[in-house]
C-alpha positions in Angstrom: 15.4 -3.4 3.9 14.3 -4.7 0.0 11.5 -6.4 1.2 10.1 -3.2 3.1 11.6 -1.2 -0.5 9.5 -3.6 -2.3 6.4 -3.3 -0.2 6.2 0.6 0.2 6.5 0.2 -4.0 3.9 -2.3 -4.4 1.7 0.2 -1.8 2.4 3.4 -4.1 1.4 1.3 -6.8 -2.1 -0.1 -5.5 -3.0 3.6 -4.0 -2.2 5.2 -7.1 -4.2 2.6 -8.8 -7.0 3.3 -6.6 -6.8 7.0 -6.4 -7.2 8.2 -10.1 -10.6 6.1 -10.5 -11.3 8.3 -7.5 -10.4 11.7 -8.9 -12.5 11.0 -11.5 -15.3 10.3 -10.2 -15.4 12.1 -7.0 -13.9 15.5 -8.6 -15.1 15.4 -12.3 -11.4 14.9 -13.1 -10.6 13.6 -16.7 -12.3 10.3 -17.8 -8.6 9.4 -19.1 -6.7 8.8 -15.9 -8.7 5.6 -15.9 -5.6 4.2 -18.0 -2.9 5.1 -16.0 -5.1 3.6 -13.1 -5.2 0.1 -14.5 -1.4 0.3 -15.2 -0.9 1.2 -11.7 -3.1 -1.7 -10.6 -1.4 -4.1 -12.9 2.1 -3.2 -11.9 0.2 -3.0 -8.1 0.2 -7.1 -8.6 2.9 -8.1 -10.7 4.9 -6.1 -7.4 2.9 -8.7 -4.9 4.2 -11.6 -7.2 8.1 -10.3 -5.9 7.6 -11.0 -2.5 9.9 -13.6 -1.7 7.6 -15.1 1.2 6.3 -18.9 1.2 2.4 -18.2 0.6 0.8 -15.9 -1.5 -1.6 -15.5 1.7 1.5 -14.4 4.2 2.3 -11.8 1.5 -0.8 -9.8 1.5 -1.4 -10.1 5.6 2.1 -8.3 5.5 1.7 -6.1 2.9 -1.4 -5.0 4.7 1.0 -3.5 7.8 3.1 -1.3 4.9 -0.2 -0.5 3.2 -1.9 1.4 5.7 1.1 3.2 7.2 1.8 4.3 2.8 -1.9 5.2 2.9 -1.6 7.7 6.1 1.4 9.0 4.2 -0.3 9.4 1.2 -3.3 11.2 3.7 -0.5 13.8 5.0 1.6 14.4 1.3 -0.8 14.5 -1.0 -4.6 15.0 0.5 -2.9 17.3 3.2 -4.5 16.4 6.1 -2.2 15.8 8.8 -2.8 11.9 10.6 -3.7 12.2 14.1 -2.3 10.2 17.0 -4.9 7.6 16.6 -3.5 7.4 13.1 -0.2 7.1 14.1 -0.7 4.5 17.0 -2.8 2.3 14.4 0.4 2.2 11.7 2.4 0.9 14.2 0.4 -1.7 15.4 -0.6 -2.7 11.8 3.8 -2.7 11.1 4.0 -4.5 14.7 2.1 -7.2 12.8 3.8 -6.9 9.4 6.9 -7.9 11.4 5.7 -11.0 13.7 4.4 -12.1 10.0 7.6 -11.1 8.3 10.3 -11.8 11.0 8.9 -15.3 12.4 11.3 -18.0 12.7 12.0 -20.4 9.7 10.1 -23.8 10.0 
């Protein structure tokens, strides 16, 4: 349960990151929030560096999984457009192969 804590964290962090550069310049919205943005992105990686997984590599193929089911979230909550089943279906492959990564046996 505090590794998927720590990866939904370390997604909020990298979308935040990524979405006020994109308020700015898609909607005009202050030139400012690009500071907030790159302290997002920098506590975005120092997050990834908490993973306690052998390979930096194995980290980011899992985090990808939690990424893209925070990202649909983030679709629904904040952008308010409700994912579709296709959406839904996807997430749960892309966790189905968070947890092979995640969950395989120790070597």
């Amino acid at each position: 349960m505090k590794t998927l804590l720590l990866f939904i964290a370390t997604a909020l962090a990298e979308i935040v990151g990524c979405y006020l550069p994109w308020l700015w310049l898609k909607q005009g919205k202050p030139m400012w929030l690009l500071l907030p943005a790159a302290l997002s992105l920098a506590l975005f990686a120092w997050l990834l560096t908490l993973h306690d997984t052998a390979g930096a590599g194995r980290v980011y193929a899992a985090y990808g999984g939690v990424y893209i089911g925070a990202a649909l979230a983030w679709l629904w909550v904040v952008d308010g457009i409700r994912p579709t089943a296709w959406d839904a279906a996807g997430v749960l492959v892309a966790l189905a192969g968070m947890a092979i990564i995640m969950l395989q046996p120790a070597r």
